[in-house]
N, C-alpha and C positions, 0 to 999 in steps of 0.2 A: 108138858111132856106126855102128859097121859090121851090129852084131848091130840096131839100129833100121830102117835102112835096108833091109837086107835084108826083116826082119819086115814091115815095110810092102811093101815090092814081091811078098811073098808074101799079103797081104793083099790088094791090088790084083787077084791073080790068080784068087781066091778072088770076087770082085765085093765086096768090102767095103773100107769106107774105109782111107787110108794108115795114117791113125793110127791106129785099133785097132791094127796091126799092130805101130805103135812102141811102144805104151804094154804089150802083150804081151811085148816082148821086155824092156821096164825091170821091166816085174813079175817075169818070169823070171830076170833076169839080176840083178838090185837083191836087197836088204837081204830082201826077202821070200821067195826062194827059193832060191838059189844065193851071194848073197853074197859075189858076184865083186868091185864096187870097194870097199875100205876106207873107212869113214867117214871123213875128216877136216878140217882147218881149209882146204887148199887147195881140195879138193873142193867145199866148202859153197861156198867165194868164187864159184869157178869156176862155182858153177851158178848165183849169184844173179845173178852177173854178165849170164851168157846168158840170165837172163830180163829181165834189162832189155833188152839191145842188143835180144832178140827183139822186146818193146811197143815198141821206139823203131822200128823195121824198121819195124811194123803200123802207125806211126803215120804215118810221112812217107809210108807208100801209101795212108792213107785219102781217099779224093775225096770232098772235103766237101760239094760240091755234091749227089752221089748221096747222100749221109747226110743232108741236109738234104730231100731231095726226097721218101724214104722214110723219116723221124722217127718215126712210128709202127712201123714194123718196128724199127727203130734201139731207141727205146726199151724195146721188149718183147725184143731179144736185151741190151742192157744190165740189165734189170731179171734177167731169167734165165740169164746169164751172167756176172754179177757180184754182184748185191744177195743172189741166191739162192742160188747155192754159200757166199759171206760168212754168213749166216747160216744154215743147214744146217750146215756146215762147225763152225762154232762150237757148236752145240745138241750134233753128234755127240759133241765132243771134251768139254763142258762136261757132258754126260748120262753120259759112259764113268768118271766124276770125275776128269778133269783137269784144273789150272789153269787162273787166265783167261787167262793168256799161252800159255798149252800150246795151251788153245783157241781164240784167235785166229791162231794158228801153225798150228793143222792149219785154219781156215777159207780163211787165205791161199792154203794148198795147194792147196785148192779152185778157187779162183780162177784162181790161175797154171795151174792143171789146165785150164778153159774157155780163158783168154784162148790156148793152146796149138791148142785146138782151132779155135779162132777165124781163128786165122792160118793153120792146115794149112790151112785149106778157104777160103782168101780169092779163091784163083784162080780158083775156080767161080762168084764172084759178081761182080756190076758194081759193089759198093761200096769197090770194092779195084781202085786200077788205078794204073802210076806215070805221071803227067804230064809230058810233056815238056815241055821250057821253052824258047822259041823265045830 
């Protein structure tokens, strides 16, 4: 967290978004280069979990009415944001020959990889906003 955080605030300084900055340092720091946290059963929990609370977070801030208002953008970042990492995702993993489950498992990635992005950057847009409830 602390080597994410950081990357991003030196990302920021740079004029470039937070997250390149975090997804640089998970590259760096993760399985692909330095192979700082140990793979395990806690770990996997631990992260699958955090992407839930993360969509449940994205969810209760979405203002349905701004969603509704702009459906046509809505749709074209759901199409490209979801249907299109799912299937890319899947072609990659299914072309490299890896199982169907291998491959719908790296298509997933994909996904949670967008829907990530999604929510870094929600504060910049007006489809994101929390409602207070009189």
């Amino acid at each position: 967290m602390i080597a994410a955080k950081s990357f991003g605030f030196f990302a920021t300084k740079i004029s470039q978004p937070t997250v390149l900055g975090e997804l640089l340092a998970g590259i760096l720091i993760g399985p692909a280069v330095l192979q700082l946290p140990s793979p395990s059963q806690l770990v996997s929990v631990l992260s699958a979990l955090s992407v839930i609370l993360l969509m449940f977070s994205v969810g209760l801030e979405t203002n349905l009415k701004a969603l509704n208002h702009y459906k046509d953008l809505s749709t074209m970042v759901a199409i490209f944001g979801v249907v299109f990492p799912i299937l890319v995702g899947f072609l990659i993993g299914f072309m490299t020959g890896r199982t169907t489950a291998h491959s719908f498992f790296h298509a997933l990635l994909y996904t949670a990889t967008s829907g990530h992005h999604l929510s870094a950057n929600r504060q910049k847009t007006k489809l994101f906003s929390v409602q207070k409830r009189a």
